[in-house]
C-alpha positions in Angstrom: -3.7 1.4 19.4 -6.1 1.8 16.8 -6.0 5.9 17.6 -2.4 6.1 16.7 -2.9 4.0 13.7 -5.3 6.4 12.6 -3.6 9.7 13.3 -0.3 7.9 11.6 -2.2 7.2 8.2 -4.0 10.4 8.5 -1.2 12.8 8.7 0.1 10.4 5.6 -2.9 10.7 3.4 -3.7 14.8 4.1 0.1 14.9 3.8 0.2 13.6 0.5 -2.9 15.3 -0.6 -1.3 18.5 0.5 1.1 18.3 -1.5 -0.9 17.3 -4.5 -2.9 20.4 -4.1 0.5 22.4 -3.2 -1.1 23.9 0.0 1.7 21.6 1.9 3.7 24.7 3.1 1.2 26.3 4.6 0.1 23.8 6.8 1.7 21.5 9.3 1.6 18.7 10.8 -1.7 19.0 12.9 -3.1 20.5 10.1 -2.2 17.1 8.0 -3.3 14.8 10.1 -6.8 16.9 10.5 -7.1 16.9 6.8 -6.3 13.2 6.3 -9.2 12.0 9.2 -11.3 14.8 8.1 -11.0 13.7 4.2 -11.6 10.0 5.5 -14.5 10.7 6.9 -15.7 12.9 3.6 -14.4 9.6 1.2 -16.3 7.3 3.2 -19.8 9.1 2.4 -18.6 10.0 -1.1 -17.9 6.2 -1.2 -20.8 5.4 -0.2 -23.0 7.5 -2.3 -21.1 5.4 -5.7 -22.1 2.1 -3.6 -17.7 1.6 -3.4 -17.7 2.9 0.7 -15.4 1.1 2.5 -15.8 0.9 6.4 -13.6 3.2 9.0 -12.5 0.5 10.6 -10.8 -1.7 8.0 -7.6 -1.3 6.4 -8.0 -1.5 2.9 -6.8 -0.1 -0.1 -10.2 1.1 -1.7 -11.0 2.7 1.7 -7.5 4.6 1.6 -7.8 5.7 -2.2 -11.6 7.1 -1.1 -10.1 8.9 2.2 -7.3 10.1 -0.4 -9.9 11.2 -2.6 -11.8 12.5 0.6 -8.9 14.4 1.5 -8.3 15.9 -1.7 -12.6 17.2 -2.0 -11.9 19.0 1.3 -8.7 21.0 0.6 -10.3 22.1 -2.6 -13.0 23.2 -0.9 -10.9 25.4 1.6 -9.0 27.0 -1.3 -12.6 27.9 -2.8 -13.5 29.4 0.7 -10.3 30.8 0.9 -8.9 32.3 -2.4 -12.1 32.1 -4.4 -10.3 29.3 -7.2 -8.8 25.6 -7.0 -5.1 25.7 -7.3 
């Protein structure tokens, strides 16, 4: 259960940082929900470097404003790679 939970809010958070970032229609889904576990995983140790990480395996606010955060670092970092600028 805890899976699904996780692919849910993922495909949420990269979803919302998508749009945020106004890549949203050119990725879907999949793409989302890699972005939002992905950027999770990249707020946690950003997090954790400021001493504010939250764990992966609680629910919290602070740890789904970092994985928002998270989310946002790694799309920002594809459009460098990408286009060569941050939209």
């Amino acid at each position: 259960m805890g899976i699904i939970i996780t692919l849910i809010v993922g495909g949420i958070i990269g979803w919302l940082a998508s749009i945020v970032m106004r890549t949203d229609a050119q990725q879907g889904i999949l793409l989302n929900i890699v972005v939002g576990v992905v950027g999770a995983f990249l707020g946690n140790i950003l997090g954790g470097m400021f001493g504010m990480g939250a764990t992966l395996s609680s629910f919290n606010p602070i740890g789904l404003l970092w994985a928002f955060i998270g989310a946002l670092v790694l799309l920002a970092i594809v459009n460098m790679v990408r286009r060569g600028r941050v939209r």
